[in-house]
SEKESE-229109 format. One record per residue (C-alpha): x, y, z; residue in three letters; chain. Coordinates in steps of 0.2 Angstrom, whole numbers, always signed. Example, Ala and Ser with C-alpha at 12.3 -4.5 7.8 and 13.67 -1.06 7.14 Angstrom:
BEGIN
<node <+62 -22 +39> "ala" "A">,
<node <+68 -5 +36> "ser" "A">,
This chain:
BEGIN
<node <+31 +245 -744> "unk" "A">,
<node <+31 +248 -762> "unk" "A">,
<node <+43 +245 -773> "unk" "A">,
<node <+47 +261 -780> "unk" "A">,
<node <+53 +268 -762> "unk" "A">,
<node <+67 +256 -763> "unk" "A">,
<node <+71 +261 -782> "unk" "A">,
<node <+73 +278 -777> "unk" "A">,
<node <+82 +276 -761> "unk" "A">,
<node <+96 +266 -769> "unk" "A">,
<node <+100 +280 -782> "unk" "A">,
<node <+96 +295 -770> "unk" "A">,
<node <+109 +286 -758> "unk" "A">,
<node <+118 +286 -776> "unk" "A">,
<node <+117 +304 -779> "unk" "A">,
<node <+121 +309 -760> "unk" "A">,
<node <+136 +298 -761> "unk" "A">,
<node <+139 +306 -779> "unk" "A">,
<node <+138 +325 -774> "unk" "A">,
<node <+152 +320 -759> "unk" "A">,
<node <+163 +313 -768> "unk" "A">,
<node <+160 +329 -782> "unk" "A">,
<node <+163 +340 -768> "unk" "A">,
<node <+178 +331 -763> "unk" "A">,
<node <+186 +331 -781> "unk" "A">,
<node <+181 +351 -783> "unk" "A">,
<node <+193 +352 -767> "unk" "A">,
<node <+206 +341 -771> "unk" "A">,
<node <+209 +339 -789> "unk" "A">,
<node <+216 +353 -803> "unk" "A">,
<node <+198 +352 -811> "unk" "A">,
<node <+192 +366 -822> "unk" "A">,
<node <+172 +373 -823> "unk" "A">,
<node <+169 +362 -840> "unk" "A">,
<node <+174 +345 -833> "unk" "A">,
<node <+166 +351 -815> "unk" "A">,
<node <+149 +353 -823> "unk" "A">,
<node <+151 +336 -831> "unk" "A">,
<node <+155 +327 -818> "unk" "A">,
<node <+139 +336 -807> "unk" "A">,
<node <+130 +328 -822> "unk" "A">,
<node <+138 +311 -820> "unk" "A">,
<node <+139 +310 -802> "unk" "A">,
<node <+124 +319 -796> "unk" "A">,
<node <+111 +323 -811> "unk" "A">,
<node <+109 +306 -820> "unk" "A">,
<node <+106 +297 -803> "unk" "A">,
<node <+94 +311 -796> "unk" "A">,
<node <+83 +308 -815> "unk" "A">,
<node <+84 +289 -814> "unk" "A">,
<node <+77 +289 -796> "unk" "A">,
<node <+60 +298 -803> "unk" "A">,
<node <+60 +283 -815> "unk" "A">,
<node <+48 +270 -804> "unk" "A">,
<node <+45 +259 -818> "unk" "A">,
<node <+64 +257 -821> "unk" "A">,
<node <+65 +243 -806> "unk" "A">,
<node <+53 +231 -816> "unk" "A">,
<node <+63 +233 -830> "unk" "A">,
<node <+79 +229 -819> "unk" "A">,
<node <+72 +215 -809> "unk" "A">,
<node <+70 +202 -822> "unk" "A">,
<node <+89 +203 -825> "unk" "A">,
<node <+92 +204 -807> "unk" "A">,
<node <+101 +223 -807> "unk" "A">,
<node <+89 +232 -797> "unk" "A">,
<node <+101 +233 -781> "unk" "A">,
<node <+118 +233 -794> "unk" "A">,
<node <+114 +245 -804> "unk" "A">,
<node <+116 +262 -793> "unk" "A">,
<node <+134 +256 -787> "unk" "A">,
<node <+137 +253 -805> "unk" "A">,
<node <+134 +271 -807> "unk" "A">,
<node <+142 +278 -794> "unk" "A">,
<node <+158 +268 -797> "unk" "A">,
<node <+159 +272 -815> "unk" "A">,
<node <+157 +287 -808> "unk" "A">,
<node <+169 +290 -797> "unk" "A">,
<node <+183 +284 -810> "unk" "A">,
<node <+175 +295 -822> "unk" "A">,
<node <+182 +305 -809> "unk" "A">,
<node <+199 +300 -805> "unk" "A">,
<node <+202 +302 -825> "unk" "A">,
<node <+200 +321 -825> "unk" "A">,
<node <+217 +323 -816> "unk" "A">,
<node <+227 +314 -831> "unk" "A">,
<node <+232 +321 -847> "unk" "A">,
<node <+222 +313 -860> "unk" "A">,
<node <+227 +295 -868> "unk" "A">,
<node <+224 +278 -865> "unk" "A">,
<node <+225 +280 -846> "unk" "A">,
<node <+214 +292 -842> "unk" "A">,
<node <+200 +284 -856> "unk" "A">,
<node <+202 +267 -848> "unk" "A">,
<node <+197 +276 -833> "unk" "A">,
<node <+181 +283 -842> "unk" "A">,
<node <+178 +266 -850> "unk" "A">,
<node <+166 +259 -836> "unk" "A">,
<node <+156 +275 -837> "unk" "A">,
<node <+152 +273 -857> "unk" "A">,
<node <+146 +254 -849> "unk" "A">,
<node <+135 +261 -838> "unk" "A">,
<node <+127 +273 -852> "unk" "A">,
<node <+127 +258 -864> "unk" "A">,
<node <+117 +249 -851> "unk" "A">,
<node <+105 +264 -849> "unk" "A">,
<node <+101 +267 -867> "unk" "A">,
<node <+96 +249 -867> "unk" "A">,
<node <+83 +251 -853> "unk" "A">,
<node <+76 +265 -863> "unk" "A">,
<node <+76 +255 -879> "unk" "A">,
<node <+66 +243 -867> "unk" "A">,
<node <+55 +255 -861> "unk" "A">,
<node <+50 +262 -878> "unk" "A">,
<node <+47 +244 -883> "unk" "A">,
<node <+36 +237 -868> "unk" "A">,
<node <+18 +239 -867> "unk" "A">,
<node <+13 +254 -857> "unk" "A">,
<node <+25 +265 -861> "unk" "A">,
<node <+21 +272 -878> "unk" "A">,
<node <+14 +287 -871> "unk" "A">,
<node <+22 +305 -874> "unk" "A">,
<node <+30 +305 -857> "unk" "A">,
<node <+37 +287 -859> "unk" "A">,
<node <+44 +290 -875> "unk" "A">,
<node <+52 +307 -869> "unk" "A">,
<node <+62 +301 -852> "unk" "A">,
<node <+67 +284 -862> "unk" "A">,
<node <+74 +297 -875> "unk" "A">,
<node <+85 +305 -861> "unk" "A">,
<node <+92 +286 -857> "unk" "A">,
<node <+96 +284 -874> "unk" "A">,
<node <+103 +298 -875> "unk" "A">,
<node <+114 +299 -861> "unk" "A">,
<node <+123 +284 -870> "unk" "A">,
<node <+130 +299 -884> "unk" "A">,
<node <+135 +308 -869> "unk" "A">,
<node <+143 +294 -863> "unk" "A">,
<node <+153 +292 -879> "unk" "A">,
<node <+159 +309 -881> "unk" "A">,
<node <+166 +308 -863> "unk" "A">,
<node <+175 +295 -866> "unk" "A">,
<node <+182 +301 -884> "unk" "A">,
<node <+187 +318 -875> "unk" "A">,
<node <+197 +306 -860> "unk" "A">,
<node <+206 +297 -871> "unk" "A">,
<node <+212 +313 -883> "unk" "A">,
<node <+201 +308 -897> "unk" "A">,
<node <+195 +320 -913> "unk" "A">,
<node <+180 +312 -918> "unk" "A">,
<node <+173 +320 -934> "unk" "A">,
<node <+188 +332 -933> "unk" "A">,
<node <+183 +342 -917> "unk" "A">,
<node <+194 +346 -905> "unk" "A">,
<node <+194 +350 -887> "unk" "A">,
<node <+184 +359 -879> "unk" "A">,
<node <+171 +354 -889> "unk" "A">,
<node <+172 +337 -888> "unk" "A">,
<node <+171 +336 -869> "unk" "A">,
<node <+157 +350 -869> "unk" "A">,
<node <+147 +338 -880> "unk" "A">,
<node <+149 +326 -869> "unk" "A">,
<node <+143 +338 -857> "unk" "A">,
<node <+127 +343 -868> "unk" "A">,
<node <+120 +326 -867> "unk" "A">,
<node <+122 +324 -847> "unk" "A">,
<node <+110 +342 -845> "unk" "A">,
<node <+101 +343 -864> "unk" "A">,
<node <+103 +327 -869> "unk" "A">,
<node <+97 +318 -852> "unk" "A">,
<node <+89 +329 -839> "unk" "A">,
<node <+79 +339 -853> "unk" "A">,
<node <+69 +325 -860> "unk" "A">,
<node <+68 +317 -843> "unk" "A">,
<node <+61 +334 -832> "unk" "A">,
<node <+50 +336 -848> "unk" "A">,
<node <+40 +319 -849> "unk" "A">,
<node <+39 +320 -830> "unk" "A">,
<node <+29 +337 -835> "unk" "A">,
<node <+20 +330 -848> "unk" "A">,
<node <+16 +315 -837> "unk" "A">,
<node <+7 +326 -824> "unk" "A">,
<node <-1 +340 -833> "unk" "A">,
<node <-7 +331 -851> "unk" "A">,
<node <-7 +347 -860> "unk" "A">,
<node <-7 +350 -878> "unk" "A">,
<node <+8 +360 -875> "unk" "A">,
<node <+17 +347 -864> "unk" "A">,
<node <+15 +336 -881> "unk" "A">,
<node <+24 +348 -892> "unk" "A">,
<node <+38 +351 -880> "unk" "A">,
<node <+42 +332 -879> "unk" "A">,
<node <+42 +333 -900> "unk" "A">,
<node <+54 +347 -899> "unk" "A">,
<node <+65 +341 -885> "unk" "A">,
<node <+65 +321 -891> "unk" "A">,
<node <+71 +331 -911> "unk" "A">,
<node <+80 +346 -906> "unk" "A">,
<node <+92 +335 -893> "unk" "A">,
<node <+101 +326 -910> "unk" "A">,
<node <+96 +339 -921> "unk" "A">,
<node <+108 +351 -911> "unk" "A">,
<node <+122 +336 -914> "unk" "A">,
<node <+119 +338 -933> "unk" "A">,
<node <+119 +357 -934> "unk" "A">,
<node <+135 +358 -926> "unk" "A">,
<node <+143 +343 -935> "unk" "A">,
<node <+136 +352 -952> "unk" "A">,
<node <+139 +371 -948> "unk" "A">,
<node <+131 +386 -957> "unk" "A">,
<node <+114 +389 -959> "unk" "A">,
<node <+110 +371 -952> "unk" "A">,
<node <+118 +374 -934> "unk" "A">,
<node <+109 +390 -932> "unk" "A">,
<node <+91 +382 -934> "unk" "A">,
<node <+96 +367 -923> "unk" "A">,
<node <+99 +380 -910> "unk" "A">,
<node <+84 +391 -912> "unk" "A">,
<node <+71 +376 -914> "unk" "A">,
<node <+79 +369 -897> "unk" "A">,
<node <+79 +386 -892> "unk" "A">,
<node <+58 +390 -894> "unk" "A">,
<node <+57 +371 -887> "unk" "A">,
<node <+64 +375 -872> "unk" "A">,
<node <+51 +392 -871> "unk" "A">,
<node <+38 +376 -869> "unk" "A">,
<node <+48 +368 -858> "unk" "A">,
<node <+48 +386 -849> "unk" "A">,
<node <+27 +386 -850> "unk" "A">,
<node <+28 +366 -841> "unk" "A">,
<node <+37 +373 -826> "unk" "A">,
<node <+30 +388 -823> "unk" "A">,
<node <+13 +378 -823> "unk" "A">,
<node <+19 +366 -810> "unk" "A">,
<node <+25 +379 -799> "unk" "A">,
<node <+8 +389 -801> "unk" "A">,
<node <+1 +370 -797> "unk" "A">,
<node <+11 +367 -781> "unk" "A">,
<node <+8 +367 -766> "unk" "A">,
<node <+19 +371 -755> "unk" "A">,
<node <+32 +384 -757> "unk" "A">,
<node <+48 +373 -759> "unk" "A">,
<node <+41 +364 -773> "unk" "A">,
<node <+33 +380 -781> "unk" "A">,
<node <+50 +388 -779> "unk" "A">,
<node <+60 +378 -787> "unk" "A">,
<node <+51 +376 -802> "unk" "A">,
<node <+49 +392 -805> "unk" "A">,
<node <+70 +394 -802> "unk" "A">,
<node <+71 +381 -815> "unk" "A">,
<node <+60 +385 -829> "unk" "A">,
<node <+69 +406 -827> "unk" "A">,
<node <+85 +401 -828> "unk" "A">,
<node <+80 +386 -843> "unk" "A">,
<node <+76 +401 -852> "unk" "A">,
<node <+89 +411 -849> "unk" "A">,
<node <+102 +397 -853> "unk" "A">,
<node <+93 +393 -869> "unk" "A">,
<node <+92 +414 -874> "unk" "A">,
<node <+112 +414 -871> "unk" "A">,
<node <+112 +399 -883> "unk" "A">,
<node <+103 +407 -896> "unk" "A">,
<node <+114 +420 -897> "unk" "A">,
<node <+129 +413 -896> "unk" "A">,
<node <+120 +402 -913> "unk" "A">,
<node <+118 +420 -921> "unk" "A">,
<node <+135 +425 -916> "unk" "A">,
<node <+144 +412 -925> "unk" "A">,
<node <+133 +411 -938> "unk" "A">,
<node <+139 +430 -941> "unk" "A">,
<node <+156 +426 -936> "unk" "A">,
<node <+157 +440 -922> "unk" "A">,
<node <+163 +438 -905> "unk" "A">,
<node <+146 +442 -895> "unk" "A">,
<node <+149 +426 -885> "unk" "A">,
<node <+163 +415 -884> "unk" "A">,
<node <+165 +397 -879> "unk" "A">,
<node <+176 +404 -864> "unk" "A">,
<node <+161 +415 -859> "unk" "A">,
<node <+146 +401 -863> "unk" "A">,
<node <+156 +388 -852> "unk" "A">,
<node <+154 +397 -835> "unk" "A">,
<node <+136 +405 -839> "unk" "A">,
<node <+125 +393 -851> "unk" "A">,
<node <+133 +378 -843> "unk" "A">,
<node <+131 +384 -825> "unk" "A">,
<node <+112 +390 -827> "unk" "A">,
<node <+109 +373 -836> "unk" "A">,
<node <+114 +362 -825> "unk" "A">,
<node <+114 +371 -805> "unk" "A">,
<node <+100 +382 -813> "unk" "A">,
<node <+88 +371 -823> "unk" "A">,
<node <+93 +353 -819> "unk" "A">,
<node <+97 +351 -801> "unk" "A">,
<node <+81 +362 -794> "unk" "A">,
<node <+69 +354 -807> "unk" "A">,
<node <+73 +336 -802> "unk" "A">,
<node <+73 +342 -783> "unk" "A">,
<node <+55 +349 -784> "unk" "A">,
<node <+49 +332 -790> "unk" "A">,
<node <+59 +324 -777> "unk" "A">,
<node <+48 +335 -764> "unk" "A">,
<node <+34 +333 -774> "unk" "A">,
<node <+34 +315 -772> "unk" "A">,
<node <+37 +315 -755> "unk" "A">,
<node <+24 +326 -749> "unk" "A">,
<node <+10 +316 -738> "unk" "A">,
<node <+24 +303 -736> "unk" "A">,
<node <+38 +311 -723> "unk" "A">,
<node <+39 +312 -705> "unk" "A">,
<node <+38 +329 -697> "unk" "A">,
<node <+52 +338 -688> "unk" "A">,
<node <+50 +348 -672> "unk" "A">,
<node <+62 +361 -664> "unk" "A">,
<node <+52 +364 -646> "unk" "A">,
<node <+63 +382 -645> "unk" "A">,
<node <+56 +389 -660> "unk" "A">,
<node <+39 +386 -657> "unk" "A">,
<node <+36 +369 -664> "unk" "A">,
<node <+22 +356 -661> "unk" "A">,
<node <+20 +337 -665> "unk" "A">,
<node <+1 +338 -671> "unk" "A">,
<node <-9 +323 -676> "unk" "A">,
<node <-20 +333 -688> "unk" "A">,
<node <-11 +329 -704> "unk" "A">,
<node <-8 +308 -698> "unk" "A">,
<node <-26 +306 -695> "unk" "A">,
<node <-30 +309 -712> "unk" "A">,
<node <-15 +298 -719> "unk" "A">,
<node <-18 +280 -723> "unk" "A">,
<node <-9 +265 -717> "unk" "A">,
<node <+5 +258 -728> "unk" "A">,
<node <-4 +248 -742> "unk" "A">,
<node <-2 +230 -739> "unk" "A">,
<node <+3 +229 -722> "unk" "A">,
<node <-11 +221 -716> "unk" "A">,
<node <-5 +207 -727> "unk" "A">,
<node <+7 +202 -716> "unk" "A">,
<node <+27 +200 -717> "unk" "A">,
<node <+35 +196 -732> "unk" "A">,
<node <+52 +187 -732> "unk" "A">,
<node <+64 +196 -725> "unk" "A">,
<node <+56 +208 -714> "unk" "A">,
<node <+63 +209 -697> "unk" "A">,
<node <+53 +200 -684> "unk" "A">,
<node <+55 +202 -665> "unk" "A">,
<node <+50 +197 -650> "unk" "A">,
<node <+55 +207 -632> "unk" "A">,
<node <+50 +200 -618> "unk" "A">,
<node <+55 +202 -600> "unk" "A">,
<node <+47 +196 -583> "unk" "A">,
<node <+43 +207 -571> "unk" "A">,
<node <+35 +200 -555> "unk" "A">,
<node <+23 +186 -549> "unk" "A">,
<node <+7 +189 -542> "unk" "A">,
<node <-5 +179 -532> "unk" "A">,
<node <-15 +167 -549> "unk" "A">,
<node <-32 +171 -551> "unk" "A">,
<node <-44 +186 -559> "unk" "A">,
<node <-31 +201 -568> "unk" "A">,
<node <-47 +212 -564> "unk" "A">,
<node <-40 +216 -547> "unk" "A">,
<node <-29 +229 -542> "unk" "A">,
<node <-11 +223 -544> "unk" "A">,
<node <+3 +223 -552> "unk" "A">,
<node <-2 +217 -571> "unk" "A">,
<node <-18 +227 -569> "unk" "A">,
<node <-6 +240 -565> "unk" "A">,
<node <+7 +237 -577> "unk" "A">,
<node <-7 +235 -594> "unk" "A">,
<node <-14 +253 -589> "unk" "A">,
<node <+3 +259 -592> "unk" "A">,
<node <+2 +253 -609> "unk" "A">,
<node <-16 +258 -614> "unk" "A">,
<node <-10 +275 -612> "unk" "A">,
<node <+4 +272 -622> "unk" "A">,
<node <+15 +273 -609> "unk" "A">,
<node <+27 +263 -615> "unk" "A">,
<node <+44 +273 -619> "unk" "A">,
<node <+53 +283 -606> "unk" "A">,
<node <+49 +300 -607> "unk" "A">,
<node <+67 +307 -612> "unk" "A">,
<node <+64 +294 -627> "unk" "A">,
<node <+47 +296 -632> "unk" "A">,
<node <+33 +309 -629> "unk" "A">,
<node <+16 +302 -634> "unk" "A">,
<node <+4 +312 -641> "unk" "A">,
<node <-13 +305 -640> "unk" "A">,
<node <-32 +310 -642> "unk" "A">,
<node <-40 +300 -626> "unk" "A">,
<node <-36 +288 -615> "unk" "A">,
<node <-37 +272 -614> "unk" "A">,
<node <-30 +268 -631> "unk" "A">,
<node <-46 +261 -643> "unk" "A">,
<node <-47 +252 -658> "unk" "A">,
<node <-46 +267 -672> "unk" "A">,
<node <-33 +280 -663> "unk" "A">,
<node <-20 +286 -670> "unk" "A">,
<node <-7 +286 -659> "unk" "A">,
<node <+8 +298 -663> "unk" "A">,
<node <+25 +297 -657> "unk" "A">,
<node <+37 +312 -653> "unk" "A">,
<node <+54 +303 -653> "unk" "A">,
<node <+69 +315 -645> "unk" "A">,
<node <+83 +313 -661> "unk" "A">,
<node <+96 +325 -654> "unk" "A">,
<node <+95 +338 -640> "unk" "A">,
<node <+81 +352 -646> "unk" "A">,
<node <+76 +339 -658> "unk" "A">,
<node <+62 +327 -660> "unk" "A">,
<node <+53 +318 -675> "unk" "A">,
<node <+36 +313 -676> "unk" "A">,
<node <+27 +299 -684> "unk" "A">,
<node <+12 +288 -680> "unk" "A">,
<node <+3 +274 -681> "unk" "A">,
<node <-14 +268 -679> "unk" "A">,
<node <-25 +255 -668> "unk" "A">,
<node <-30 +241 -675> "unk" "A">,
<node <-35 +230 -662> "unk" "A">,
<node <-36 +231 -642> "unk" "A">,
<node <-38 +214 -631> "unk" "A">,
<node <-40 +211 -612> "unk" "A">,
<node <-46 +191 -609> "unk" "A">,
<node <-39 +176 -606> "unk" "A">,
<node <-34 +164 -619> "unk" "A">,
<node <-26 +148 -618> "unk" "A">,
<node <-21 +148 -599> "unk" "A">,
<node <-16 +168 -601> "unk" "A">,
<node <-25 +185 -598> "unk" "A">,
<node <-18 +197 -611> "unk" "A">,
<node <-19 +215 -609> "unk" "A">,
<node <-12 +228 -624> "unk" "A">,
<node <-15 +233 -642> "unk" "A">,
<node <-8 +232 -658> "unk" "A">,
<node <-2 +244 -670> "unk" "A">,
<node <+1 +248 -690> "unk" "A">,
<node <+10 +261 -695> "unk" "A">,
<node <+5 +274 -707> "unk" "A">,
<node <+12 +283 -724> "unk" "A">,
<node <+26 +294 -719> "unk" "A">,
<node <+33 +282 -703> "unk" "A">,
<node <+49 +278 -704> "unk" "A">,
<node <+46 +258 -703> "unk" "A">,
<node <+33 +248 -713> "unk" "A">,
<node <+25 +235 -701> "unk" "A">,
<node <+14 +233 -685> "unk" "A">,
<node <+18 +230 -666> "unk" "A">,
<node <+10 +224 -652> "unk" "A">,
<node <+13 +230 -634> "unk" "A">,
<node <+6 +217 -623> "unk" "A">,
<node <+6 +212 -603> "unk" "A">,
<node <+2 +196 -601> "unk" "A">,
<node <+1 +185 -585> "unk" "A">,
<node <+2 +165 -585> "unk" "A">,
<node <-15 +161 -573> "unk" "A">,
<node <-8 +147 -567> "unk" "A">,
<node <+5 +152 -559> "unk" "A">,
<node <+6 +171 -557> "unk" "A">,
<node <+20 +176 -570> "unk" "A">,
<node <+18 +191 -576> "unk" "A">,
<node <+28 +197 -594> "unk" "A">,
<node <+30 +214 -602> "unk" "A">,
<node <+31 +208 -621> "unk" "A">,
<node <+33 +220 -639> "unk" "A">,
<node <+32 +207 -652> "unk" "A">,
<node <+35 +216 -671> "unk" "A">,
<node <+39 +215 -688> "unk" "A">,
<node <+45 +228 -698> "unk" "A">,
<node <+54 +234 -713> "unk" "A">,
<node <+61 +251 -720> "unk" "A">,
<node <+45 +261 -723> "unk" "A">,
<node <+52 +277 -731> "unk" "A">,
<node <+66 +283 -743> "unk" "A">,
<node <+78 +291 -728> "unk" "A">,
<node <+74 +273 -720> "unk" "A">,
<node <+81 +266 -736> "unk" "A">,
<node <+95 +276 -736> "unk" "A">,
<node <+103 +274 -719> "unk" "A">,
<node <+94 +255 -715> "unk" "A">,
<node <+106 +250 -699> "unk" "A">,
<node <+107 +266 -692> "unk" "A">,
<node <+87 +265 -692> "unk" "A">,
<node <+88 +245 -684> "unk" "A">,
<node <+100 +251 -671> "unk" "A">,
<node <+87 +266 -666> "unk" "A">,
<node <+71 +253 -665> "unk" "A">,
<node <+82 +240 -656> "unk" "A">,
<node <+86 +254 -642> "unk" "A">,
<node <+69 +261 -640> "unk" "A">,
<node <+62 +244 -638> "unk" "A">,
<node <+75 +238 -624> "unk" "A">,
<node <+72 +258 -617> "unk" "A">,
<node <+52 +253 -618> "unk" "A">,
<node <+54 +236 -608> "unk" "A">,
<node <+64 +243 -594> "unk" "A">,
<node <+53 +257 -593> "unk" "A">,
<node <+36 +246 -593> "unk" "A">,
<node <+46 +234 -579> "unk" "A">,
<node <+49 +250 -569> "unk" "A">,
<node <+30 +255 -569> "unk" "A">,
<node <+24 +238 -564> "unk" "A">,
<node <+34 +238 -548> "unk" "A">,
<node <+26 +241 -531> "unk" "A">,
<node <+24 +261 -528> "unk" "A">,
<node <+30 +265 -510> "unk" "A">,
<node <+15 +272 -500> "unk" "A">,
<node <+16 +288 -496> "unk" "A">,
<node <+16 +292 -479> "unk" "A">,
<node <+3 +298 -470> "unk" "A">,
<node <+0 +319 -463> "unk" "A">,
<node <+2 +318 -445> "unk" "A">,
């Protein structure tokens, strides 16, 4: 499995664990629009862009905060949180101390980024912006916790700084390199220039005023009309309509954020009352961060799982396993390697008769038994529905597997045939095949299914020998709640296989 599945299953089960505990403070604490959008940012938006950020995990690894990291976040998080409810002081800025840690810690990956070899490119230089410059963020979060005035402003600009750089400051640079990264235009090159300048450039025009601020905010303004150009491209590029969708969504309502802030520039350049922080709050912040933020990083989530997920079927509306889509998909790369340390291994076996000894070729009960098996026979049916192209089983199949989730359910996976055996070998004849599993199943291994019968003396055993490890992001998420699933199917598949081997009672005769 590679490494980047686990990178971004630990900060999607981040982000999913973020977005509960957001919902949970909309509900239970006094929290108004301005610090709601933040905290989204915090909770929800920084771990949704870190998780789109492979190469972050070799970074981690070497200072062994691959696994720590995302907790970090989400806790710092969650007494980012806890902070909102207290007046502003030492209190509640002790509270918001840990997030300005985390932030610290991100700025310095994406000083290491910028640094390594490799990352120099447009695209690396623009998403290692946005961690360096969610550290600023971080700062002005804190400042507006603890009741500061830094430079002399007050609230609620301080905390909607802070704010800036969670949507502007992170997800901006970070949804444009991803851009750049994929489509290598000359315009994806000038939008990263923009973004990676306009981002501070804004900071300055407001700390200066005047003439200064108003450009700031016009030249981020006709960046973000490239920015604009990037997504409309990728929807146009997608291919499947979620994807398409969402970009597009993003990209509108980019613009028409950035149009409201152009405006509200012009307006307090002129000194009118066109638009008003009151009024920008619940519009420019809204479309910026539900609008542009959350569906752009979504449709490079769906993106990047295409050609990698299982398929979900609901027999009442019509739906079908089909293998069309599996037999074109590869196995997982490296799993013909072997297990690593720390992959699960197991070995079920269970005895399920004795048979005269001699030759398996004759009718009885392991022949019996393995032809069960090379049909894939092997789960019981309210389990398992297998779908197959011919039978017996052959080196090369892909075998698919409907597995009955809930009632009116099913998901289906496969795997493919590598190798099929019926001879005896060291005193036993073995009968059975063995599997790997393909992109998009939920575990990363191979399994043999096996009958096997001692010629000495007549024993006969059903046996599923595997090893396996999560194979997919949702795996990654939910790991023992996957293990519990696989330990029951295979206890399910032994008693079922040990039922087929028994004797069938003869049918009686027609008088």
């Amino acid at each position: 499995m590679p490494i980047a599945l686990a990178h971004r299953a630990a900060w999607l089960r981040s982000a999913a664990l973020g977005f509960l505990a957001w919902l949970i403070g909309l509900s239970a604490l006094p929290l108004d629009w301005a610090p709601a959008l933040l905290l989204l940012g915090a909770l929800v938006v920084v771990p949704l862009g870190l998780a789109l950020l492979d190469d972050l995990d070799t970074v981690l690894r070497p200072l062994r905060l691959q696994s720590l990291l995302p907790w970090i976040q989400l806790l710092s998080g969650g007494t980012l949180l806890v902070s909102f409810p207290i007046y502003p002081g030492e209190r509640a800025g002790l509270l918001a101390l840990p997030w300005l840690g985390f932030t610290a810690i991100a700025a310095l990956l994406g000083f290491v980024r910028l640094v390594r070899d490799g990352y120099r490119s447009a695209a690396g230089i623009a998403t290692s912006a946005g961690l360096i410059f969610l550290a600023i963020g971080g700062a002005w979060t804190l400042a507006s916790r603890w009741g500061m005035e830094p430079m002399g402003f007050r609230e609620p600009i301080v905390l909607l700084t802070g704010a800036h750089f969670h949507f502007a400051g992170f997800a901006l640079p970070v949804l444009t390199g991803l851009a750049a990264g994929s489509l290598r235009p000359l315009p994806a090159r000038l939008a990263i220039a923009g973004v990676v300048l306009g981002v501070p450039f804004v900071a300055v025009g407001i700390t200066a005023g005047g003439v200064l601020e108003l450009s700031a905010a016009w030249f981020l303004a006709v960046t973000c009309l490239l920015v604009v150009w990037l997504q409309a491209e990728l929807a146009v590029r997608a291919a499947f309509w979620p994807e398409r969708g969402l970009f597009a969504l993003s990209g509108l309502l980019l613009l028409a954020g950035m149009s409201l802030a152009a405006v509200y520039a012009l307006s307090t350049f002129w000194k009118t009352d066109w638009l008003t922080i009151p009024q920008m709050i619940p519009w420019h912040g809204t479309l910026n961060a539900l609008g542009f933020a959350l569906p752009g990083l979504l449709a490079w989530h769906l993106a990047r799982l295409r050609g990698t997920e299982l398929q979900i079927v609901v027999p009442a509306l019509g739906g079908q396993p089909s293998l069309d889509q599996w037999e074109k998909r590869p196995l997982w790369p490296g799993v013909e390697n072997g297990p690593a340390p720390g992959d699960g291994q197991d070995c079920y076996e269970r005895e399920v008769g004795v048979e005269m000894p001699g030759a398996p070729e004759a009718d009885g009960l392991h022949r019996r038994a393995a032809e069960s098996i090379m049909k894939y026979d092997i789960f019981p049916p309210r389990l398992v529905r297998p779908v197959l192209r011919r039978e017996p089983i052959q080196v090369g199949d892909t075998v698919g597997i409907c597995y009955h989730q809930a009632p009116g359910i099913d998901v289906f996976f496969a795997a493919r045939v590598v190798a099929c055996f019926d001879q005896e070998k060291d005193g036993v004849w073995r009968t059975g095949f063995t599997y790997r599993t393909l992109i998009g199943h939920p575990e990363y291994g191979e399994e043999t299914f096996s009958f096997e019968k001692e010629m000495a003396t007549g024993r006969v055993i059903v046996a599923l020998r595997s090893w396996s490890r999560p194979g997919t992001v949702l795996a990654l998420l939910c790991p023992p709640w996957v293990r519990r699933q696989q330990v029951r199917a295979s206890h399910a598949a032994l008693a079922h296989l040990a039922d087929l081997a028994k004797p069938q009672a003869a049918t009686p005769a027609t008088p």
